[in-house]
C-alpha positions in Angstrom: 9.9 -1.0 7.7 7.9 -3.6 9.2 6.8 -4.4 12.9 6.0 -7.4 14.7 4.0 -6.9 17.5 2.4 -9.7 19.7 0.5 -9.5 23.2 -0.1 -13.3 24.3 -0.9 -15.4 21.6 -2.1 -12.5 19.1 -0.4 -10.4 16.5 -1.0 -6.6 15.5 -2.4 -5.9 12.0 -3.6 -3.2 10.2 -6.4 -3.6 7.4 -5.5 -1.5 4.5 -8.5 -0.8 2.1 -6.2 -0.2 -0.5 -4.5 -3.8 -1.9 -7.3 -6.8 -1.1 -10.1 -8.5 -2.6 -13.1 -6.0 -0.8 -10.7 -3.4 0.6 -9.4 -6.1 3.0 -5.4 -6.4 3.1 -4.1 -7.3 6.4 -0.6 -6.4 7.3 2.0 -6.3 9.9 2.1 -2.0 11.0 4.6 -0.3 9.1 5.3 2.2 6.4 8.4 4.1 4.1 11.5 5.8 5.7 12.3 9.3 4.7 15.7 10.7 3.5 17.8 11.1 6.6 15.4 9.2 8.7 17.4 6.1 10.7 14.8 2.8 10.1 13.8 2.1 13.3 12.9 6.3 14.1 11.0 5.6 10.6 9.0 2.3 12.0 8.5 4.1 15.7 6.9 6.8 13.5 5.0 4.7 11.4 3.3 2.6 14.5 2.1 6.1 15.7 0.7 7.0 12.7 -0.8 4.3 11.9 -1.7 2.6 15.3 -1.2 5.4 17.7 1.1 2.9 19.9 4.6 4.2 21.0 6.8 1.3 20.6 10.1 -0.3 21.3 12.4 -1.5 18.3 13.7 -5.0 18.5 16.1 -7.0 16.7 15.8 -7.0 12.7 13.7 -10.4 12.1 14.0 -10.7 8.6 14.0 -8.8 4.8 10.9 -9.8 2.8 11.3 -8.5 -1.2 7.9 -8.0 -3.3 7.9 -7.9 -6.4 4.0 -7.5 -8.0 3.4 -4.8 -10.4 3.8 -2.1 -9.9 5.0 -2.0 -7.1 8.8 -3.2 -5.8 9.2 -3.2 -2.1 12.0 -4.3 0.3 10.5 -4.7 3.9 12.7 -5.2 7.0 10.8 -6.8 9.6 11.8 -6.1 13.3 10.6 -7.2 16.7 8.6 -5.1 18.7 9.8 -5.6 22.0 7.0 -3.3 24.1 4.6 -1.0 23.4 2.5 1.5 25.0 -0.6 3.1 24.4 -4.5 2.8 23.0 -4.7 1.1 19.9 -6.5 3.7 17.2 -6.8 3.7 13.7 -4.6 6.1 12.5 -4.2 8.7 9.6 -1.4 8.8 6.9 -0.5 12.1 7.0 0.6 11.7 3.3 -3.2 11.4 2.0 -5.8 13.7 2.1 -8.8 12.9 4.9 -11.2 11.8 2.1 -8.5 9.4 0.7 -7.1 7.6 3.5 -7.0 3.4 3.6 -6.9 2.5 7.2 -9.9 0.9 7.9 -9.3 -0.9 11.1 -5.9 -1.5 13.7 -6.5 -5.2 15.6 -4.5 -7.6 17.6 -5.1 -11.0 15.6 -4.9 -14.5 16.4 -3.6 -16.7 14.1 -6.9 -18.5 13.9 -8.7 -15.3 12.9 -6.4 -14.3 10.7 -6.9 -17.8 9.0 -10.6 -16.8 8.3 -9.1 -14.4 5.7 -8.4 -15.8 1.9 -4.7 -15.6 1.1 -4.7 -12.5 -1.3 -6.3 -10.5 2.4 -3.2 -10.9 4.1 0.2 -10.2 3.5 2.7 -13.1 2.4 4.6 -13.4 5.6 1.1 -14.8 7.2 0.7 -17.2 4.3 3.9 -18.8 4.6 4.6 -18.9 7.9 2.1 -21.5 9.7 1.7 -20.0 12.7 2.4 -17.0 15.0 6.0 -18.7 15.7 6.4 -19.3 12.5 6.7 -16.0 11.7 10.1 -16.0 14.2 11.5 -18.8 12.2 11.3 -17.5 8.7 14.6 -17.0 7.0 16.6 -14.0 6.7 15.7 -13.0 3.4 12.5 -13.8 1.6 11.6 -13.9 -1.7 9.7 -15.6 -4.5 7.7 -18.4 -3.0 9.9 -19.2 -0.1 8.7 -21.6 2.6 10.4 -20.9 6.4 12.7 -24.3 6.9 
């Protein structure tokens, strides 16, 4: 699960030490579902953890399906519709203290978050082109897939 969360004309990302070129992977908050746990109780959750925002769930946006070893992911991006809150950097409670890959929780704009090589952000803010962009990618994405 997978949020979108803008305020004006910037978009929430975490950094997540863990997958970029010098610990830097941007990405749109989000995080795994447990068993039993409905998806957007598992995103709310997620944003708390890892933002410390309490957030709305929107509309499902789109399915993005990753494929790079070794890891196989399905992602389902909704719309954050409000949110509420300080922004904090927040604590996975499924790694220990001294392990933990948050490094920082920012609202971007997409000029910024151009400043950042490709392989430091996820796909969805390579292929989109822009913040609205991101609302007119197709339902499901895969591969190499341009929005159109």
């Amino acid at each position: 699960m997978c949020g979108i969360c803008i305020d004006g004309d910037r978009i929430l990302l975490v950094n997540h030490a863990l997958y970029g070129p010098d610990d830097a992977f941007w990405s749109p908050p989000g995080g795994g579902v447990y068993f039993g746990e409905m998806a957007e109780h598992a995103l709310a959750r997620e944003f708390r953890e890892e933002t410390g925002l309490e957030v709305t769930i929107g509309e499902l946006l789109f399915v993005n399906e990753h494929i790079g070893d070794p890891l196989h992911a399905v992602e389902l991006f909704f719309a954050i519709r409000s949110f509420t809150g300080t922004i904090a950097s927040g604590f996975d409670p499924e790694l220990a203290a001294d392990g933990q890959i948050i490094r920082d929780v920012r609202f971007l704009s997409w000029e910024e978050i151009q400043a950042y090589e490709p392989e430091q952000r996820h796909r969805i803010l390579n292929i989109a082109g822009s913040l609205a962009g991101i609302f007119k990618l197709k339902n499901y994405i895969t591969g190499d897939q341009n929005p159109a």
